[in-house]
N, C-alpha and C positions, 0 to 999 in steps of 0.2 A: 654488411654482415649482421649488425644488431634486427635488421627487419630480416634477414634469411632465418636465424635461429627465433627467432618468435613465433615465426610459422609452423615451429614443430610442438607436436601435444606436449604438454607439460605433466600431464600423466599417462605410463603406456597403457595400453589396452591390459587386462586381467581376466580378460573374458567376458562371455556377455551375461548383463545385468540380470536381476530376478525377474522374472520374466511376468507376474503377474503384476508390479507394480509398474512396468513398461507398459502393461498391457490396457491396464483399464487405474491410472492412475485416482482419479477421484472417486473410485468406490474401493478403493483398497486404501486412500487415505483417510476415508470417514469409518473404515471399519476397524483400522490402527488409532485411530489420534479421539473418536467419541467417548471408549469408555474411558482411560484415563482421563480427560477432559471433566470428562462428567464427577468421576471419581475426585479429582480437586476441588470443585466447588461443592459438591457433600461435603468436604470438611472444613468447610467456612461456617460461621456464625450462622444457626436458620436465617436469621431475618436478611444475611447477606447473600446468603443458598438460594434464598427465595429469590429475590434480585437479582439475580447473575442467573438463574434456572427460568427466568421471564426473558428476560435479554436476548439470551440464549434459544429460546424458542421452546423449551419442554415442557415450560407450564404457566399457565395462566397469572395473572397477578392474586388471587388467593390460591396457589400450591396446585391447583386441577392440574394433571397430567394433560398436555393437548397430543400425545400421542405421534407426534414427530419428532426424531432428531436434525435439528432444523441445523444452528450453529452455522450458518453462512456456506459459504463456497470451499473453507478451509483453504483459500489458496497458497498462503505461504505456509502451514503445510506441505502441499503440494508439492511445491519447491523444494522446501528441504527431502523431501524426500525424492524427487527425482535427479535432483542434485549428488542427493548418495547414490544411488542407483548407477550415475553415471560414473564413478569410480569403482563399482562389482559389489556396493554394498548390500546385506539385506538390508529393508525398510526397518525390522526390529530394531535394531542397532539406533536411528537416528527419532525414534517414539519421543523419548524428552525432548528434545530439541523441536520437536512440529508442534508439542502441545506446548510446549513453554513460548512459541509466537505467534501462537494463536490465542493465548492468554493476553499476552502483550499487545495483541492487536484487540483483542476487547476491551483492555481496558483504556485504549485512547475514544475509542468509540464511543463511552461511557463518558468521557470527560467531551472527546467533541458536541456529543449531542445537548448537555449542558452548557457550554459557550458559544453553541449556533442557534440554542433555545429553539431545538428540531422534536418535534411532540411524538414524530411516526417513523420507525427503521423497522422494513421487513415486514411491511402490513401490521407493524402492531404498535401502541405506547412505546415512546422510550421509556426508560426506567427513569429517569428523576419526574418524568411526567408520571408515572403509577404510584411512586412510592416518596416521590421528593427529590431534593436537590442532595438532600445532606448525606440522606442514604448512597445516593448513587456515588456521590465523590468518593463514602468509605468503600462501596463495592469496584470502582477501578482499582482503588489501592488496593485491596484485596486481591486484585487479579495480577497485580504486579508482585506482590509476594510470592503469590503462587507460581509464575512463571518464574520466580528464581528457583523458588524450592524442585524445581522439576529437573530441573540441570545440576545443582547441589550435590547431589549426590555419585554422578557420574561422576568416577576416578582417571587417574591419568593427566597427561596432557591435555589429550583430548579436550575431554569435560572442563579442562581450568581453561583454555584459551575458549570454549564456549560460553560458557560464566561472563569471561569478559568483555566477549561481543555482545551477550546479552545489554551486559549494564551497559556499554558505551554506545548502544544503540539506544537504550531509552534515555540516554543520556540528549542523544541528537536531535529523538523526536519531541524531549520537552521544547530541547531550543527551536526546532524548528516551528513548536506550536506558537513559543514567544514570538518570534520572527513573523509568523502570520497573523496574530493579533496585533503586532506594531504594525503591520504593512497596510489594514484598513484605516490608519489613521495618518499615513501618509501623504501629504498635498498629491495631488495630480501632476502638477507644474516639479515635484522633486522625486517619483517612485523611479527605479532604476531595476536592471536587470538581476542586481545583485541581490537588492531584498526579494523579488522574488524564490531566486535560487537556494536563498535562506530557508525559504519558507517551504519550501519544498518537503528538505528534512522532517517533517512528520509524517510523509507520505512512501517517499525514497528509503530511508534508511531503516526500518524492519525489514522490506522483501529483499532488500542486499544482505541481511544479516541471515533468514532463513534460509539464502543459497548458503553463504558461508557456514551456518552451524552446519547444516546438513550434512556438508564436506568435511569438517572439522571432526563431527562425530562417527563417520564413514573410515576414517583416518589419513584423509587428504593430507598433504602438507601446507603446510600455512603458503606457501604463496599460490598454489594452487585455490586455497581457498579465498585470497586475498582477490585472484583475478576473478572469483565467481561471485563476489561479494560486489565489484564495481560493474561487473556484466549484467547483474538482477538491478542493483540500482542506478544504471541507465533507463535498463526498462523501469522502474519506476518513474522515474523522471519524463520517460517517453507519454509514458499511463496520464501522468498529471495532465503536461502539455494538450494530449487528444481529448481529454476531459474538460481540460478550459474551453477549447473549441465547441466541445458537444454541446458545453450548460451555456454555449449563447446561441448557435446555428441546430441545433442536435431537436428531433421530431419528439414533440412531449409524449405521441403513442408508444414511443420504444425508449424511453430515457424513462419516462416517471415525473418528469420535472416538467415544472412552467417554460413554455419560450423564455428565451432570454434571461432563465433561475440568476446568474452569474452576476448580469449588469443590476438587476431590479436589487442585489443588498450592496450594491456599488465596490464588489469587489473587483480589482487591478491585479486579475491574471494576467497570464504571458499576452494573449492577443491584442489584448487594453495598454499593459506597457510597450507592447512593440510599435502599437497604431499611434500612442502619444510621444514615443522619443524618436519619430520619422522623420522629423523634419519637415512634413507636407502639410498641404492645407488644410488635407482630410482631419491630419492629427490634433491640428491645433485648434478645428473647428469641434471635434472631440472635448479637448479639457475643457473649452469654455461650458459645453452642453455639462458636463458631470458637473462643475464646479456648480453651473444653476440648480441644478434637478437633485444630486444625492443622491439618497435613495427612494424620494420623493415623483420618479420620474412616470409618466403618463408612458400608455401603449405605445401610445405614437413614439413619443421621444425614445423608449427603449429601443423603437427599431430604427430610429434613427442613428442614436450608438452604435449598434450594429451593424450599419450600410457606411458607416465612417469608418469603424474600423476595419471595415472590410476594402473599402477606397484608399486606406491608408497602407494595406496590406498587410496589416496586424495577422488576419487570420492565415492568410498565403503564410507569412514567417512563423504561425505557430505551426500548422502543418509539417514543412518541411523541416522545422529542427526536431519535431516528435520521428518523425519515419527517419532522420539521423541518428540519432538517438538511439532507436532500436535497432539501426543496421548496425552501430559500431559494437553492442554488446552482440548482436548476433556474430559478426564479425570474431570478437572474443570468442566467445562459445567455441566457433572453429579453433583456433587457434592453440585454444587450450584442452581442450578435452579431444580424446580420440575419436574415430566414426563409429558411434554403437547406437543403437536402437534407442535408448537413453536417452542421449546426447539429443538426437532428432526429436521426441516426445517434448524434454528441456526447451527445445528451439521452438515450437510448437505451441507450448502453453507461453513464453514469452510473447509471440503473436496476437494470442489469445487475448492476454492483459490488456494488451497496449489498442486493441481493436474493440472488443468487446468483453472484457473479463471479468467485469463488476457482478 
């Protein structure tokens, strides 16, 4: 009986969605979510404006307008807003909430490219490489101000259990940033499935939190919003996993990145702990190789890593728990939401992520 009654929507149908944000999602969410966007970091400090208006893609590192509204893909965003949509929301309605995690997603961006000492995002300097280190840490924290200040103000229920997704998600993706800095310093011979899944958390827990504000602000009900909150952050999870696969087997012409980006700074994603806790030869002929090399490791050896854990079936077991992964929140999706236009779009850009969404 508990699996008969799960399979009905959890919310009924209200008619069909706005039809323009079904329609052509990602230019109805960059013409909602750029100017408020833009409009928040105008009221940051110039020198921090500056910083965040470089980052962001508007203007050069001395203030030049370059004439694009660049700001990424806006995918969670995206999310939130089709996530309202699928309960008959307008897009208007859910504006704070897309720009306040899209805030929140620059400023871990801001702080990652700092402790991966990454010089280039988006064909251009990072910001602590243009402007410094010091600056750049005050312009994340700036952008996390700012992402609360955007929800703030929204009254109701609503607004207050968004407020507190907000924080208890940047809450997750600090720990999860700690959890990934402990996990490169983990022996070979002790990494386990668990710190990865830790470490996750900085990637997983904003796109679960922009399905759920979105629904929150739409005026879902909390468990409505709670299932759409574990259904995005599957697919996050899904995202990660095909992305560890990518950045060791994945074609540098269509990634960006060196063969084997993943093993050469000897980090222990899902495929590397799956091929070293196997049990096999492959695996164990694996830790010896990382333990020698580090990140010290020759051409050769990097694909030797690779053809182990491939032997070991590291990468077979990352594959299918990714395409798990996103069938089970696909899965959700049905279950909880009604059949609208929406809903399909939703399932769709899920795919999208998890395949190619970067």
């Amino acid at each position: 009986m508990p699996e008969r009654a799960a399979t009905r929507p959890v919310l009924e149908a209200t008619g069909p969605p706005p039809a323009e944000m079904v329609r052509d999602a990602a230019s109805v969410t960059r013409g909602l979510v750029l100017p408020p966007l833009r409009s928040a970091v105008e009221e940051l400090h110039p020198d921090l404006a500056l910083l965040c208006g470089h980052h962001f893609g508007w203007c050069d590192p001395q203030g030049r307008p370059t004439g694009t509204e660049d700001a990424g893909k806006l995918l969670r965003a995206r999310v939130a807003f089709l996530a309202a949509a699928a309960t008959g929301t307008e897009p208007a309605t859910v504006v704070p909430g897309a720009v306040a995690v899209e805030l929140l997603h620059n400023f871990s961006l801001l702080h990652d490219d700092i402790m991966d000492a990454d010089e280039r995002r988006r064909g251009r300097a990072t910001a602590w490489a243009a402007f410094g280190v010091p600056q750049a840490v005050l312009g994340g924290d700036a952008l996390t101000a700012l992402a609360l200040r955007q929800l703030t103000p929204v009254g109701g229920e609503a607004g207050r259990a968004a407020v507190t997704m907000l924080v208890d998600t940047l809450h997750e993706m600090i720990r999860g940033q700690a959890a990934d800095l402990a996990l490169d310093k983990i022996p070979v011979d002790e990494v386990t499935y668990r710190h990865y899944f830790d470490a996750t958390y900085k990637t997983t827990a904003l796109l679960g939190a922009a399905a759920a504000i979105g629904a929150l602000l739409g005026g879902a009900s909390g468990a409505l919003a709670g299932l759409l909150h574990r259904a995005a952050g599957g697919v996050g999870l899904a995202w990660q996993i095909a992305n560890d696969v990518e950045d060791i087997w994945g074609d540098p012409a269509a990634t960006g990145k060196q063969a084997f980006s993943d093993l050469r700074l000897g980090k222990k994603t899902l495929p590397v702990i799956a091929a070293l806790r196997s049990g096999t030869d492959a695996g164990e002929r694996l830790a010896v190789l990382m333990r020698q090399t580090g990140t010290s490791a020759s051409e050769e050896e990097l694909r030797m890593q690779a053809d182990l854990i491939e032997a070991a079936g590291g990468r077979r077991h990352a594959e299918e728990l990714s395409a798990r992964h996103l069938r089970d929140s696909l899965d959700g999706l049905a279950r909880s939401l009604p059949p609208t236009t929406a809903r399909d779009e939703l399932t769709a850009l899920f795919g999208l992520i998890v395949t190619r969404g970067r």
